[in-house]
Biopython code that builds the backbone (N, CA, C, O; Angstrom):
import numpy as np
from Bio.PDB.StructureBuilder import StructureBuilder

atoms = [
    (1, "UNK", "N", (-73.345, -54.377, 269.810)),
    (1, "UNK", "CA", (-73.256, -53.359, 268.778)),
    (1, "UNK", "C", (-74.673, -52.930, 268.400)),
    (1, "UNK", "O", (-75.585, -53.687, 268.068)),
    (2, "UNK", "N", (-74.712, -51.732, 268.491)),
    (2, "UNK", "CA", (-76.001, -51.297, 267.566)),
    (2, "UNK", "C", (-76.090, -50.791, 266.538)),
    (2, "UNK", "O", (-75.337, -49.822, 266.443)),
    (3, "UNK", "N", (-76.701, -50.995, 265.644)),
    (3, "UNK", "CA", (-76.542, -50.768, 264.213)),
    (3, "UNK", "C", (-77.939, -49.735, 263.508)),
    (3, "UNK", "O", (-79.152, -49.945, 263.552)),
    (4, "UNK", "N", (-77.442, -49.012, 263.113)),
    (4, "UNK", "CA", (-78.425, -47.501, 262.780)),
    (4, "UNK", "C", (-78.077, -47.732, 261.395)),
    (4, "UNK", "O", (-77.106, -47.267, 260.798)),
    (5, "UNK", "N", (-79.372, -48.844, 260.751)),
    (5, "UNK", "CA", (-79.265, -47.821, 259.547)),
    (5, "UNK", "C", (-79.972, -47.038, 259.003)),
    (5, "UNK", "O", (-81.032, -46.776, 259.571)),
    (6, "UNK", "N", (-79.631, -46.304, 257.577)),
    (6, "UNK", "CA", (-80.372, -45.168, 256.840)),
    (6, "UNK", "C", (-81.126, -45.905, 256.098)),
    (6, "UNK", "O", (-81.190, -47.089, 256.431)),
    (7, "UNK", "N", (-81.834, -45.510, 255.020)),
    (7, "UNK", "CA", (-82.624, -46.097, 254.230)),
    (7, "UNK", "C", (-82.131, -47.190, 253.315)),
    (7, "UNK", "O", (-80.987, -46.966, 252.916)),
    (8, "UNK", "N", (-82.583, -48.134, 252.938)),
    (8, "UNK", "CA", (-81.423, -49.424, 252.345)),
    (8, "UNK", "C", (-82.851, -49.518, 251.173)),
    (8, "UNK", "O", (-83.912, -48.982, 251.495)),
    (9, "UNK", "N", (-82.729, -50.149, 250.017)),
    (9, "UNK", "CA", (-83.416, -50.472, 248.813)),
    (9, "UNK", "C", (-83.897, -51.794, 249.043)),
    (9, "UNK", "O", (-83.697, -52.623, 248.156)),
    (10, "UNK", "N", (-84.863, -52.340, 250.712)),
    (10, "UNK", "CA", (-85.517, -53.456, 250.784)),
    (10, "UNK", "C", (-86.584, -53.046, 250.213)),
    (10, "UNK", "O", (-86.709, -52.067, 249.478)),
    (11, "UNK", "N", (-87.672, -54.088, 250.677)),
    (11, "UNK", "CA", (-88.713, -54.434, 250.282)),
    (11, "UNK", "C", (-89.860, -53.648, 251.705)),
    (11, "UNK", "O", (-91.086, -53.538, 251.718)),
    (12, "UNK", "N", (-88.918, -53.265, 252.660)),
    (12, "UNK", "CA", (-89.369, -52.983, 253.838)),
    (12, "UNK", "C", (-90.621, -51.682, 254.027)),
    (12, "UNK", "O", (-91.598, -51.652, 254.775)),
    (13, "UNK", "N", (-90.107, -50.646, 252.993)),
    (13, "UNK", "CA", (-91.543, -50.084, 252.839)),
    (13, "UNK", "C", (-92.404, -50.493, 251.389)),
    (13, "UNK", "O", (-92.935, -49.606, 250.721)),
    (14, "UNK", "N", (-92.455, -51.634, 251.079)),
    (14, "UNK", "CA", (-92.980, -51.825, 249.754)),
    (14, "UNK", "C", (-94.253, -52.852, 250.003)),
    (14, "UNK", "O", (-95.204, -52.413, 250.649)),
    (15, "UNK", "N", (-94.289, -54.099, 249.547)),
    (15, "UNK", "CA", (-95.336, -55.066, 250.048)),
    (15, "UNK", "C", (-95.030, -55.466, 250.780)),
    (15, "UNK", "O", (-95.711, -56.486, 250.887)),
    (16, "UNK", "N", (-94.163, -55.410, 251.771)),
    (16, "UNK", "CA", (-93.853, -56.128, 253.583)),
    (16, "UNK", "C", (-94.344, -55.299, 254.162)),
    (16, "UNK", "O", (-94.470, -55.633, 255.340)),
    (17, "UNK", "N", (-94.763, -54.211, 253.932)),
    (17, "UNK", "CA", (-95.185, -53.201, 254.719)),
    (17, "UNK", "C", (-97.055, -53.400, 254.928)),
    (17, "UNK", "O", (-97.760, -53.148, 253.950)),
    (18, "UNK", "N", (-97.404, -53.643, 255.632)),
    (18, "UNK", "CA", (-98.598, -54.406, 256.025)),
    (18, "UNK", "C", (-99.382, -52.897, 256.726)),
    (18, "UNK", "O", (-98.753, -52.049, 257.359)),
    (19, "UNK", "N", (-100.448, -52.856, 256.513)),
    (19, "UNK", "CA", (-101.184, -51.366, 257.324)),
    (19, "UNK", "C", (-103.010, -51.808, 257.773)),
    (19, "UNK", "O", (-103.656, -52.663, 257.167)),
    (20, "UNK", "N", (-103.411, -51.176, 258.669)),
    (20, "UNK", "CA", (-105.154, -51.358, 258.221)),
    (20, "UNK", "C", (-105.654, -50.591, 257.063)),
    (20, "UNK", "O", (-105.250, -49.495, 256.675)),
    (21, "UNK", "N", (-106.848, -51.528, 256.431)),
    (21, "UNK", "CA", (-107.091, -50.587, 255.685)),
    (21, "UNK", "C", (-107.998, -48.943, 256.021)),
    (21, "UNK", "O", (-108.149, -48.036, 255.202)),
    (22, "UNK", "N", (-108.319, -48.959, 256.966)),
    (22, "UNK", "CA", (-108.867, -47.614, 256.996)),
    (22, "UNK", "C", (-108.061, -47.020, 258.104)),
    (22, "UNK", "O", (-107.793, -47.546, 259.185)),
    (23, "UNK", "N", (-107.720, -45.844, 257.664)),
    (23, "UNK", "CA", (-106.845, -45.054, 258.732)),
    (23, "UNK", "C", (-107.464, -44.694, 259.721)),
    (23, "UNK", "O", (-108.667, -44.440, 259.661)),
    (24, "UNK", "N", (-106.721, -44.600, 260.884)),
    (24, "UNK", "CA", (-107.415, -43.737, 262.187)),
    (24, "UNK", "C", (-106.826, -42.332, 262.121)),
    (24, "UNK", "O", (-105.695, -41.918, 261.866)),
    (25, "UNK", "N", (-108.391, -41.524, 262.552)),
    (25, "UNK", "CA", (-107.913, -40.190, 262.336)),
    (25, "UNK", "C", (-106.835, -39.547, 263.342)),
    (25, "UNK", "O", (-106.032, -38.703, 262.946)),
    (26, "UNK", "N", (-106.875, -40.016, 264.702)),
    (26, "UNK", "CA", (-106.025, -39.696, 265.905)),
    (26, "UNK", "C", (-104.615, -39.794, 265.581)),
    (26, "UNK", "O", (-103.853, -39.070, 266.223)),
    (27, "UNK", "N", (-104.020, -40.754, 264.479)),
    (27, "UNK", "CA", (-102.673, -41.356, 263.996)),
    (27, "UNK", "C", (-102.373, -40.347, 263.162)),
    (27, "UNK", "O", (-101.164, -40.365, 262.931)),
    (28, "UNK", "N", (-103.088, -39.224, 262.446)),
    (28, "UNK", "CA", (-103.161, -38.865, 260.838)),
    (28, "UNK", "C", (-101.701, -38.235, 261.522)),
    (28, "UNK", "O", (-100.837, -39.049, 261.197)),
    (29, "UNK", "N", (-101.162, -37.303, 262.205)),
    (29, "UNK", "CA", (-100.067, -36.325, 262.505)),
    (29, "UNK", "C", (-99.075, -37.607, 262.670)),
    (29, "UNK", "O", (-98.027, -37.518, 262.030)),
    (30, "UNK", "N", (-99.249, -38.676, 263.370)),
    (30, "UNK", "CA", (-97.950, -39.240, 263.674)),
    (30, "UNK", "C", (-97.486, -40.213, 263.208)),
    (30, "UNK", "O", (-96.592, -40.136, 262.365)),
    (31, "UNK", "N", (-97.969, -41.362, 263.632)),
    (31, "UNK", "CA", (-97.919, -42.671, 262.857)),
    (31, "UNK", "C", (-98.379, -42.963, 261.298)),
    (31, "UNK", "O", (-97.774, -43.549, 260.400)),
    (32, "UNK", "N", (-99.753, -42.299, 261.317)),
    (32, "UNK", "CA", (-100.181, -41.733, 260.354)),
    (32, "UNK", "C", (-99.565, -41.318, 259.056)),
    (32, "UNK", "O", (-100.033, -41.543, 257.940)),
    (33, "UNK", "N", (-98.575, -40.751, 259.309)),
    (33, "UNK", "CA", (-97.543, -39.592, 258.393)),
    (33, "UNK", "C", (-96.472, -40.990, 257.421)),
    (33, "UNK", "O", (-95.874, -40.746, 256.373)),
    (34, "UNK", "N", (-96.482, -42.136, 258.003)),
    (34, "UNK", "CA", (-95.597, -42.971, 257.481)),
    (34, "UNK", "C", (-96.698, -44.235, 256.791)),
    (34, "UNK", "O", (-96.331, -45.378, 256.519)),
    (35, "UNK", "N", (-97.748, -43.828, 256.652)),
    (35, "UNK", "CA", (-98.658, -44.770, 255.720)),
    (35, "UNK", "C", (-98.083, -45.159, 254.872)),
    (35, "UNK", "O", (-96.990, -44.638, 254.650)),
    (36, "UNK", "N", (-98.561, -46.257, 254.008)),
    (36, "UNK", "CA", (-97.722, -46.397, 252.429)),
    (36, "UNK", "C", (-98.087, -45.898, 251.313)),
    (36, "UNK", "O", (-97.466, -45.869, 250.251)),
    (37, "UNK", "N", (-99.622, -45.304, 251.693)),
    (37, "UNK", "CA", (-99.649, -44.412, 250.248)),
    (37, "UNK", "C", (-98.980, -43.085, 250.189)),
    (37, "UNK", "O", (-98.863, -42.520, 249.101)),
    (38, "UNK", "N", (-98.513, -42.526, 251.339)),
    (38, "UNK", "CA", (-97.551, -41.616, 251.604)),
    (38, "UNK", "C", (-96.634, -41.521, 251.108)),
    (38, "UNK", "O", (-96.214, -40.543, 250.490)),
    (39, "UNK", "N", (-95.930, -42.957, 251.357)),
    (39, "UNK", "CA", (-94.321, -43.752, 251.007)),
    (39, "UNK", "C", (-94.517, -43.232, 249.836)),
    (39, "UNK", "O", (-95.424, -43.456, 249.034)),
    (40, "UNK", "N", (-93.354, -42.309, 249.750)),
    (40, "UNK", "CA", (-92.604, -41.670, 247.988)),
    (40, "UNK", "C", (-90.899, -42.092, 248.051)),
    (40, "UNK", "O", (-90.048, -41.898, 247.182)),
    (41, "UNK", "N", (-90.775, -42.618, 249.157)),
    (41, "UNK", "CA", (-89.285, -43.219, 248.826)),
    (41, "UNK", "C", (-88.910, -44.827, 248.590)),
    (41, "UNK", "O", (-87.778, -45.257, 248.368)),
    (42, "UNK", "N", (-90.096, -45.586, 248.690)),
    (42, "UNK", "CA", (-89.563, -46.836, 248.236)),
    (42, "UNK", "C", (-89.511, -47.398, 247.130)),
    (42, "UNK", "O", (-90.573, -47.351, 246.510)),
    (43, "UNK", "N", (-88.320, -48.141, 246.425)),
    (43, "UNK", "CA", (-87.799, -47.963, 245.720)),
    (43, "UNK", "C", (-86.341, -46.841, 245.061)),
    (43, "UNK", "O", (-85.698, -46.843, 244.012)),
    (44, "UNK", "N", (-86.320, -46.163, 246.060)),
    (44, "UNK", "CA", (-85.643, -45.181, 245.122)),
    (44, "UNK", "C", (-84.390, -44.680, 246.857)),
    (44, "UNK", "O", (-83.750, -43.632, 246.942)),
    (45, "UNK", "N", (-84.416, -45.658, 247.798)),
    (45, "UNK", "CA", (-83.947, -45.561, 248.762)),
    (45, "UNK", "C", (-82.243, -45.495, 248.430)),
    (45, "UNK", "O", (-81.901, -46.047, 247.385)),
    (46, "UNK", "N", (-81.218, -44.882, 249.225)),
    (46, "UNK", "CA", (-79.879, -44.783, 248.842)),
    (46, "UNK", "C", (-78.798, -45.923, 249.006)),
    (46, "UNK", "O", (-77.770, -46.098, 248.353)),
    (47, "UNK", "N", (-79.501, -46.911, 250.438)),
    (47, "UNK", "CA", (-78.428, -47.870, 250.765)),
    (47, "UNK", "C", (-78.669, -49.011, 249.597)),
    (47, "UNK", "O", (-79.659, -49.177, 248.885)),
    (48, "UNK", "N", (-77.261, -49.835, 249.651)),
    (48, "UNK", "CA", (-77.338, -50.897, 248.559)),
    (48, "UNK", "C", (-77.394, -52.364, 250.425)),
    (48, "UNK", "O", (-76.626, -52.625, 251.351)),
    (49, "UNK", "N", (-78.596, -52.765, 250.031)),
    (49, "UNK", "CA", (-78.396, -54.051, 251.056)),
    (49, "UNK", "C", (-77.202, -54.984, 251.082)),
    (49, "UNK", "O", (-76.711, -55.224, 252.185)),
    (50, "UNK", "N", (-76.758, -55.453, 250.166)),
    (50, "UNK", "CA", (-75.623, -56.161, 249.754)),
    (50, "UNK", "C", (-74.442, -55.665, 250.960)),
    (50, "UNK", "O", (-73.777, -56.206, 251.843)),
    (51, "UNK", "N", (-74.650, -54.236, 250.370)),
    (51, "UNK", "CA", (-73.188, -53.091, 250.676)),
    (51, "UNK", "C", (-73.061, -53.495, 252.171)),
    (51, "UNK", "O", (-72.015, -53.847, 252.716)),
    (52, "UNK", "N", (-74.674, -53.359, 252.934)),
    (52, "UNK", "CA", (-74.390, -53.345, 254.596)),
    (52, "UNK", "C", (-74.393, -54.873, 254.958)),
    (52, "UNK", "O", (-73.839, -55.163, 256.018)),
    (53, "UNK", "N", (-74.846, -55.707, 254.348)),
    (53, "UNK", "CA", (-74.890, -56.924, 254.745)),
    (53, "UNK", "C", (-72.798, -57.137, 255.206)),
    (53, "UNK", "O", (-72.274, -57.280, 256.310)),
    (54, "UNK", "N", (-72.140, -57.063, 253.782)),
    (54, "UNK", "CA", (-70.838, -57.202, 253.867)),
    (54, "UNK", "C", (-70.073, -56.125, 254.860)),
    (54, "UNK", "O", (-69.018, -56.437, 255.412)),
    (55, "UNK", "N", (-70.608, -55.006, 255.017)),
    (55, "UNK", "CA", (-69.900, -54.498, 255.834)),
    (55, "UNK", "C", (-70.246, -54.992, 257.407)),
    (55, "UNK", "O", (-69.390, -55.090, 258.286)),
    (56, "UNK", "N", (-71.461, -55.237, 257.550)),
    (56, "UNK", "CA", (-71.700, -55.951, 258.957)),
    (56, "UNK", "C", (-71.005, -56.768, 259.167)),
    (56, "UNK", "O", (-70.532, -56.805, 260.303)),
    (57, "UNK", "N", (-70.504, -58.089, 257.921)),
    (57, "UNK", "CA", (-69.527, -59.144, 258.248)),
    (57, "UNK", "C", (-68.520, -58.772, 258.324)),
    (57, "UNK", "O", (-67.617, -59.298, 258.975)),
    (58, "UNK", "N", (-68.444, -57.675, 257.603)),
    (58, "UNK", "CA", (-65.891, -57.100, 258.186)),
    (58, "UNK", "C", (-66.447, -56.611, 259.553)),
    (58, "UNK", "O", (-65.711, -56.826, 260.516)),
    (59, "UNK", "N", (-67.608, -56.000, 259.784)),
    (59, "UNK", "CA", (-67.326, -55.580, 261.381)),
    (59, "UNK", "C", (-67.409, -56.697, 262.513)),
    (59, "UNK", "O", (-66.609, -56.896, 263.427)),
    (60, "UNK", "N", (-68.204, -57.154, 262.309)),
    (60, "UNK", "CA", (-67.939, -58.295, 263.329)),
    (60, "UNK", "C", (-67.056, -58.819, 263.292)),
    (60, "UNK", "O", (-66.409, -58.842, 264.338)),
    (61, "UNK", "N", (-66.442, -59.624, 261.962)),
    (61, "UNK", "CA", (-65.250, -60.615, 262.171)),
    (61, "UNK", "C", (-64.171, -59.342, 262.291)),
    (61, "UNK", "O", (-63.302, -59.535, 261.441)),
    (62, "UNK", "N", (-63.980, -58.447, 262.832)),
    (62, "UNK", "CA", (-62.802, -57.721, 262.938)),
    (62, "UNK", "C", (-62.403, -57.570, 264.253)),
    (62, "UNK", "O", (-61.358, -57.064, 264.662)),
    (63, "UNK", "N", (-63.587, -58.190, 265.068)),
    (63, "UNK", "CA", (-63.107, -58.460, 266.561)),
    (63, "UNK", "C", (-62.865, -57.379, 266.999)),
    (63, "UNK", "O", (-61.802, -57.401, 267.619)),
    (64, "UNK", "N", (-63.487, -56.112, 266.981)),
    (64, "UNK", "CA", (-63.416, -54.724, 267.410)),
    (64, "UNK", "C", (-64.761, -53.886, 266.699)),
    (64, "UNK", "O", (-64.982, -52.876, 266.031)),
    (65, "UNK", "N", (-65.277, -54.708, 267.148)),
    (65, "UNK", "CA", (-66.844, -54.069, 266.569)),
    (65, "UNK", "C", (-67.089, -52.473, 267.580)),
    (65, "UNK", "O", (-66.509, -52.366, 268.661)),
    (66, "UNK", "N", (-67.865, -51.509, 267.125)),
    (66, "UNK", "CA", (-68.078, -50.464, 267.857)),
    (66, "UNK", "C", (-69.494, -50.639, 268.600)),
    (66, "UNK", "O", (-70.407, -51.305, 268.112)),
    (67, "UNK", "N", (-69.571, -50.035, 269.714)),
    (67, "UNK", "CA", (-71.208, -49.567, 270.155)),
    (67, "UNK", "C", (-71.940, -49.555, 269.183)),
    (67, "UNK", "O", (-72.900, -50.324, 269.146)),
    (68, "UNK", "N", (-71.722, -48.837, 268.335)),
    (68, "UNK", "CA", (-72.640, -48.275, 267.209)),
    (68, "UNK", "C", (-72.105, -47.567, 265.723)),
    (68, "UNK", "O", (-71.505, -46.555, 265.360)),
    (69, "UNK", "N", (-72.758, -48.840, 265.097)),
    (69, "UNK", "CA", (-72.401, -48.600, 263.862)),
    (69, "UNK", "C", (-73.618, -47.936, 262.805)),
    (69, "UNK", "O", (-74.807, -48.251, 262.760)),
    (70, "UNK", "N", (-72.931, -46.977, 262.036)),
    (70, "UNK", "CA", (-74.185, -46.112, 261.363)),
    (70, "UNK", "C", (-73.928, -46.798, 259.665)),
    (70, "UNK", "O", (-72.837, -46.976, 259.124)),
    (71, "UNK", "N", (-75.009, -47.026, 259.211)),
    (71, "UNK", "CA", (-75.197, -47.530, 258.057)),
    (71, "UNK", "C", (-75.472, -46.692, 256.543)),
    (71, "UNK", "O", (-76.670, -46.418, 256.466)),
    (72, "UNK", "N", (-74.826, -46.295, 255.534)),
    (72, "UNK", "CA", (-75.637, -45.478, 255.155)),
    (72, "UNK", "C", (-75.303, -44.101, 255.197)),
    (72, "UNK", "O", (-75.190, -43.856, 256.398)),
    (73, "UNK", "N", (-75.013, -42.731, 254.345)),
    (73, "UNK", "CA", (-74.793, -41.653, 254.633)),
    (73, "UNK", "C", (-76.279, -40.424, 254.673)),
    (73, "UNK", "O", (-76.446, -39.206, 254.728)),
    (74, "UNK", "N", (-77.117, -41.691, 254.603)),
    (74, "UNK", "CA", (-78.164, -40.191, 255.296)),
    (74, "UNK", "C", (-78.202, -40.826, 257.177)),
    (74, "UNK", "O", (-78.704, -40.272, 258.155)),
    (75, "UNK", "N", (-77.584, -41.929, 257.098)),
    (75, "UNK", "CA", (-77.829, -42.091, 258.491)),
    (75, "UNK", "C", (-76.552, -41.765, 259.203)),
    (75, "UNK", "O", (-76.534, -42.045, 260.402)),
    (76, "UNK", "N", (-75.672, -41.321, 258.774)),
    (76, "UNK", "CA", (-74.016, -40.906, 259.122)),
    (76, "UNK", "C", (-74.627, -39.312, 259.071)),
    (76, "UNK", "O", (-74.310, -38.662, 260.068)),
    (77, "UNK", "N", (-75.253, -38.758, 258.309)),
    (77, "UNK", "CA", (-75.586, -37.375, 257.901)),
    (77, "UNK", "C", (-76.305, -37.197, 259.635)),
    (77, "UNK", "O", (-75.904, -36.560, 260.609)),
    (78, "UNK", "N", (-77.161, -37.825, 259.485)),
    (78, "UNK", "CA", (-78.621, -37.587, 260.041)),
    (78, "UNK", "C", (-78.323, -37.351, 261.980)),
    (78, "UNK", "O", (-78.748, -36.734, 262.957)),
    (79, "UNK", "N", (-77.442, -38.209, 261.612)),
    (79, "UNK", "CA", (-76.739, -38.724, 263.265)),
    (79, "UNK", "C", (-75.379, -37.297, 263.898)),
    (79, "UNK", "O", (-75.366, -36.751, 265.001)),
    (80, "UNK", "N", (-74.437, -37.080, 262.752)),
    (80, "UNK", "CA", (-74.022, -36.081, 263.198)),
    (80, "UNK", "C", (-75.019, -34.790, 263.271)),
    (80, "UNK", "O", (-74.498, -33.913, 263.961)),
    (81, "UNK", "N", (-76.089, -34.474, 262.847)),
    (81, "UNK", "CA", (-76.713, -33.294, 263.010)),
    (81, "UNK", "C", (-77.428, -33.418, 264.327)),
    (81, "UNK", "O", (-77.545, -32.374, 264.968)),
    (82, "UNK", "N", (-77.769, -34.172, 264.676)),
    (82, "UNK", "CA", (-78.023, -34.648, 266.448)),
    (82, "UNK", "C", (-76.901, -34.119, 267.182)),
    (82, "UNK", "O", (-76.833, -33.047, 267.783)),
    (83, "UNK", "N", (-76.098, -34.950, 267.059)),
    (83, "UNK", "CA", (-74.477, -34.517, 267.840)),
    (83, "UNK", "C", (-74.224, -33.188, 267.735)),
    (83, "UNK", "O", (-73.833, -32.572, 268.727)),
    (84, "UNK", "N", (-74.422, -32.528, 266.458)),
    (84, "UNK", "CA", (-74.151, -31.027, 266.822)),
    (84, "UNK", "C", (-75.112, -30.195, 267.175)),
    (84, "UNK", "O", (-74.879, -29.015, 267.438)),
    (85, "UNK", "N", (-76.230, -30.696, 267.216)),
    (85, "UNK", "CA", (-77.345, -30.164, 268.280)),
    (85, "UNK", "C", (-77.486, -30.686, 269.829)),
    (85, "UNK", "O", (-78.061, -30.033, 270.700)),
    (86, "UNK", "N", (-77.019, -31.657, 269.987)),
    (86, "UNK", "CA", (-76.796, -31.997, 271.545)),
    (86, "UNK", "C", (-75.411, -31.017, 272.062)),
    (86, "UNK", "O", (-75.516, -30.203, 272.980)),
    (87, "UNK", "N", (-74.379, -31.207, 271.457)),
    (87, "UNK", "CA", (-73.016, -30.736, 271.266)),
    (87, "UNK", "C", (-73.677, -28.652, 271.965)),
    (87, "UNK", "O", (-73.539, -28.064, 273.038)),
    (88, "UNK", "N", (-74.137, -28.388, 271.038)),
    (88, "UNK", "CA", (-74.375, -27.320, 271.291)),
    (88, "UNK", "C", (-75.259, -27.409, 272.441)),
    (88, "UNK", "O", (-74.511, -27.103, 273.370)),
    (89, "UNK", "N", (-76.446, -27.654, 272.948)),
    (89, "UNK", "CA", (-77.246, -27.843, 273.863)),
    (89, "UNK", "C", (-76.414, -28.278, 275.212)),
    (89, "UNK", "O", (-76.704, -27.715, 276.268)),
    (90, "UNK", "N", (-75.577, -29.088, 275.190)),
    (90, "UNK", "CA", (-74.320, -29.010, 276.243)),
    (90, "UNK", "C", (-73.589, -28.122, 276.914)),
    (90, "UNK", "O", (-73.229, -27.925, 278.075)),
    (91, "UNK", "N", (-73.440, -27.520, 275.592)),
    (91, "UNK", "CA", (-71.842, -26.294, 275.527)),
    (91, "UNK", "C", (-73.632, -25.327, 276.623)),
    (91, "UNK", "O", (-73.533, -25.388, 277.848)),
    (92, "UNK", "N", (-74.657, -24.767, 276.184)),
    (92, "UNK", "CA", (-75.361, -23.831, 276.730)),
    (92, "UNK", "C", (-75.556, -23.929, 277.810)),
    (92, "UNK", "O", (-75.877, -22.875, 278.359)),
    (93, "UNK", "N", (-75.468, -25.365, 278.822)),
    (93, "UNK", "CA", (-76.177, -25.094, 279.794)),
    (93, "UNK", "C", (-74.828, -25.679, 280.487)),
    (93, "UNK", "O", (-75.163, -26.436, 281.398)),
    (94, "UNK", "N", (-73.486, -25.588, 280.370)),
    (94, "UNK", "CA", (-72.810, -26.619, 281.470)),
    (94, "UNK", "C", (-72.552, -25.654, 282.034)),
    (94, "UNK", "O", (-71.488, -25.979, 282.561)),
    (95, "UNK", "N", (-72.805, -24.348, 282.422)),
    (95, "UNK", "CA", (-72.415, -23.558, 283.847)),
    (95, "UNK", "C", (-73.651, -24.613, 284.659)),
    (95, "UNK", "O", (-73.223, -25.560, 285.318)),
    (96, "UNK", "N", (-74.843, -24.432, 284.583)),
    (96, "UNK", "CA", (-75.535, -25.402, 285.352)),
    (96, "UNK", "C", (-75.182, -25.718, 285.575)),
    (96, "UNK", "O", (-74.785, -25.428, 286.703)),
    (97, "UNK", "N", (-74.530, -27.236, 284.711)),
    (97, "UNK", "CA", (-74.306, -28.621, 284.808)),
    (97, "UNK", "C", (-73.413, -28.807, 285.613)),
    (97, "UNK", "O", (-73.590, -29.703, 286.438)),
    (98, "UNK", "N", (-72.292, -28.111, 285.642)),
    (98, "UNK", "CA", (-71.314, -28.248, 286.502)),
    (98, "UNK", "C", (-71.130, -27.613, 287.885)),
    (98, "UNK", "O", (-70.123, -27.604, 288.593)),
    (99, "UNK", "N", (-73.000, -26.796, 288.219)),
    (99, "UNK", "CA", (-72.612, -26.217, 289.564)),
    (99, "UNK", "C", (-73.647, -27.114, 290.109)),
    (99, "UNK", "O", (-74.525, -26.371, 290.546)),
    (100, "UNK", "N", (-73.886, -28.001, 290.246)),
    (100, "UNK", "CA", (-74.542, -28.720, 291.213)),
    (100, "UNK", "C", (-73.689, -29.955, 291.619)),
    (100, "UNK", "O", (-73.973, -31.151, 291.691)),
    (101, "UNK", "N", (-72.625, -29.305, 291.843)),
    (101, "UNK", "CA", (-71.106, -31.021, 292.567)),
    (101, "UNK", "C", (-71.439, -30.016, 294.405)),
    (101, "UNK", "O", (-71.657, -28.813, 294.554)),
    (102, "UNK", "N", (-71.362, -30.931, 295.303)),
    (102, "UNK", "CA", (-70.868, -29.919, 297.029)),
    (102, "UNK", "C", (-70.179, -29.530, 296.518)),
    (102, "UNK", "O", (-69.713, -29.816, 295.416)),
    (103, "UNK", "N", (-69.842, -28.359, 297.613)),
    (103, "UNK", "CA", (-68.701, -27.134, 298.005)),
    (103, "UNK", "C", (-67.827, -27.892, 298.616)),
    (103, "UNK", "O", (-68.310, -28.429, 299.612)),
    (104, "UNK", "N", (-66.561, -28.188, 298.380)),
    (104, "UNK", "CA", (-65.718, -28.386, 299.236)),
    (104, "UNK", "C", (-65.295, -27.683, 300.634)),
    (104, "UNK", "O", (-64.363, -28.138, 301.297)),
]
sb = StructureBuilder()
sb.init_structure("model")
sb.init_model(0)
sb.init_chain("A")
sb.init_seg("    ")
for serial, (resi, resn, name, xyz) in enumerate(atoms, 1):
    if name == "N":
        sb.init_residue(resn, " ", resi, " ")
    sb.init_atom(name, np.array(xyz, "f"), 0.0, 1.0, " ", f" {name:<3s}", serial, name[0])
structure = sb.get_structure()
């Protein structure tokens, strides 16, 4: 099972969150962008940990666990807006997709 979650109210961007102290300028666009003096959402994150801890245990002990379980409704949000951008990106190109099988 893989498990996607959204933002949960740890400690994970707070003091566990470990950084150098001087930034590299090459990082500033990417890695960069998730510094912690950046961080304006910790603390104030939507998931309750508790909530996914217990729901991880009904999924497993339910003996029908899925591929992938999404945690969280910005990560249920976040995940269908993929799908309907792949979804669509599909639907555009399957004349392609479907003419490269042999000719019978």
């Amino acid at each position: 099972m893989v498990v996607e979650p959204g933002a949960f109210r740890t400690d994970f961007a707070g003091r566990s969150l470990t950084q150098a102290v001087e930034p590299i300028d090459d990082y500033a666009e990417t890695a960069g962008r998730r510094r912690k003096e950046h961080d304006t959402v910790h603390g104030t994150q939507p998931g309750d940990p508790a909530k996914a801890a217990a729901a991880l245990m009904d999924v497993v002990e339910s003996g029908k666990a899925p591929y992938m379980l999404l945690l969280g409704n910005d990560a249920s949000d976040g995940f269908r807006a993929v799908l309907d951008t792949l979804r669509q990106e599909v639907d555009a190109w399957e004349t392609v997709s479907r003419s490269t099988d042999l000719d019978s």
